[in-house]
Structures are given as C-alpha cells and as structure tokens.
C-alpha positions in Angstrom: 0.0 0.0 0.0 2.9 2.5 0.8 4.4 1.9 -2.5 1.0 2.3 -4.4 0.8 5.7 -2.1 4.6 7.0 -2.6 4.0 5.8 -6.9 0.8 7.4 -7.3 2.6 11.0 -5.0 5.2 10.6 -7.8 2.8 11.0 -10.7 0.7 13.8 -9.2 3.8 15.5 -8.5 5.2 14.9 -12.2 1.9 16.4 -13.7 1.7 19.2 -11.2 5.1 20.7 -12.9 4.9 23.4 -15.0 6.3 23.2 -18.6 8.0 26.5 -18.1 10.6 24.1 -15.9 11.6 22.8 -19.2 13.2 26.0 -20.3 15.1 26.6 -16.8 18.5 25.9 -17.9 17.7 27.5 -21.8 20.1 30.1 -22.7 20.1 30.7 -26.3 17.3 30.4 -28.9 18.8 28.5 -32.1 16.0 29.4 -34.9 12.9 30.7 -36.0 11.6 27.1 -35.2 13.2 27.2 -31.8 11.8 30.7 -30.9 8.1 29.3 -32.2 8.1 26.7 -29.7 9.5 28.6 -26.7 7.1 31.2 -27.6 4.2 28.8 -27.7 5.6 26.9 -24.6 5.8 30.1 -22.6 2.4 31.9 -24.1 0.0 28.8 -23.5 1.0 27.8 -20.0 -1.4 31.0 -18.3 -5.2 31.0 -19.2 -7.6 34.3 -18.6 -10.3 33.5 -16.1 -13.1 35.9 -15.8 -11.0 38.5 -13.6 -7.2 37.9 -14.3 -5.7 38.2 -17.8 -2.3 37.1 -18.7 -0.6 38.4 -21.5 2.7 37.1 -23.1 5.3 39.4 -24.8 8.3 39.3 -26.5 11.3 41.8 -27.1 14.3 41.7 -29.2 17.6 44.3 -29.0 21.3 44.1 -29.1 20.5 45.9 -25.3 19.1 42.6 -22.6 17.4 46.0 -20.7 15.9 47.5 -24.1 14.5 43.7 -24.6 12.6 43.7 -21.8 11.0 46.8 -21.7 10.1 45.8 -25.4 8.7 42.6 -23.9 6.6 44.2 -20.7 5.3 46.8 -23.3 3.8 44.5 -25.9 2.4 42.4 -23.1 0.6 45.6 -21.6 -0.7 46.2 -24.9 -2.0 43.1 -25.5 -4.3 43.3 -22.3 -5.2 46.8 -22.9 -6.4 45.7 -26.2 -8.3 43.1 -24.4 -9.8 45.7 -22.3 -10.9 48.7 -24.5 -10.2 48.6 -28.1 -11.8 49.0 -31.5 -12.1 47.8 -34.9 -11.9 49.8 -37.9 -13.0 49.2 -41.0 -12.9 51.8 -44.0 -13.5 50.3 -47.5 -13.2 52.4 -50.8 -14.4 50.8 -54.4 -14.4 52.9 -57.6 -14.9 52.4 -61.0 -13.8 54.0 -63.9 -14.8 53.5 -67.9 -13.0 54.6 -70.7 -13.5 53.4 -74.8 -9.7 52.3 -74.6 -9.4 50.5 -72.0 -12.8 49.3 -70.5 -14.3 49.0 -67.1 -11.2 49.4 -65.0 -12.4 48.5 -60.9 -10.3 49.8 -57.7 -11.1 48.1 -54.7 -9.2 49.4 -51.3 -10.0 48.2 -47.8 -8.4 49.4 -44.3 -8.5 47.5 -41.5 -6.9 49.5 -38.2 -7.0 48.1 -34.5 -7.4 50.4 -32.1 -6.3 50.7 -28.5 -7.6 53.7 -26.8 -6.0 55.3 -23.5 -6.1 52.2 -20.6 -4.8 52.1 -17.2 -3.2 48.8 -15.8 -2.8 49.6 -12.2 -0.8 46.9 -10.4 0.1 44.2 -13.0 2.5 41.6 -12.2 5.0 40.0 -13.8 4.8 36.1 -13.3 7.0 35.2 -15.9 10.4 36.7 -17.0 13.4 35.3 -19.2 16.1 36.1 -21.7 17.8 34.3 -24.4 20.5 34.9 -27.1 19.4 34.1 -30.2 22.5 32.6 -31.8 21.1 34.1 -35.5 20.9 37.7 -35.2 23.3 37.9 -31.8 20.8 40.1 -30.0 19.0 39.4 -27.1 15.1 37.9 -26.9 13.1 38.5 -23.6 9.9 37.0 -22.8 7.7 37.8 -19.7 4.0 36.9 -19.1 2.0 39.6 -17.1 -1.0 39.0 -15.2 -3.7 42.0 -14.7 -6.6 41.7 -12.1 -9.4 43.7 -13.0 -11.7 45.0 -9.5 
C-alpha cells in the first residue's frame, strides 16, 4: 500500500510541474523554429479566467534591458487591447470606364485596430526570461504579465 501511495505521489507530482521548468536551464534560442516553440511553450501555460488576464510578450535588441522593456510593453498592450479597443473598418471601391481600356475597378479596404488610453494599475509579472538568439546575436526576452481587473 505504501508503494502504491509514494507511486501514485510521484505522478501527481510529475503532472503538477509546470512546462516552463523545461526551459530553466535554456540560454540561447537556435532558430525561428526554436523561438516558435518557446514562444508557444511560454504563451500557453497561463489561461484568462473571468477576472485575471495574462498576457505574453516578447522583445528583441542588441541591449538585454531594451529587450525587456520591449517585452513588458507589448504584453501591456496586449491586455489593454483586451480591455478597451476597436475595430476599424474603411473600405473604398471605384470604378472608372474609358472606350480604350474598359471598365477598370479599384477596390481598397483598411482594416486599423485600435487601443484607446487604458490604465493597468498593479500588474505583475509572473514570468520573466532572456535568451540569445544565436542568429541575429541580440538578445530575446519573454515575460508573461497577469492583470486583475476590480
């Protein structure tokens, strides 16, 4: 019975750990296929509930600070857009006829996303690390930020 016990402590244990453990001793990042799957390792592990949002970011510099302040700003963004942002949509169609050339048809559509003014009071920052990516010799910082909104 106390094997069963210490066996079956061993595989809750062993499920209960995060897949972010996986990229503890990761330094570098070797290519685009590498960054994909950190990225997707990293973004996926936090889900949104109805009162937290987590949002994942990335930087890139040749500066490790610059990298991060790239990565904590698109991750802001990201929740901001998830708290107060429009759609855009313009589209433009014109037609012109000539005897030389025909019908001729112009068709333009604008699509803009925008993110109006949003405060994000006391976000956190559950999840912060840097790599060199071998590549382009600069640095890659990811962080995950979690928002509570009262």
């Amino acid at each position: 019975m106390r094997i069963l016990l210490v066996i079956l402590g061993l595989v809750l244990v062993g499920c209960s750990t995060s897949n972010l453990s996986k990229l503890n001793d990761k330094k570098s990042i070797s290519d685009g296929q590498d960054l994909i799957e950190t990225y997707g390792l990293v973004c996926n592990e936090y889900k949104n509930t109805n009162t937290e949002y987590f949002s994942c970011g990335s930087g890139l510099s040749n500066d490790l600070d610059l990298s991060r302040a790239k990565a904590i700003l698109q991750a802001k963004l990201n929740i901001a857009d998830v708290l107060g942002s429009t759609v855009l949509k313009n589209e433009k169609e014109s037609v012109t006829e000539s005897t030389k050339d025909g019908l001729s048809k112009k068709y333009d559509s604008n699509i803009s996303s925008q993110v109006f003014e949003t405060t994000l009071n006391k976000y956190q920052i559950v999840w912060d690390k840097s790599f060199y990516e071998n590549k382009t010799g600069k640095y890659r910082t990811m962080v995950v930020i979690k928002y509570t909104q009262s």
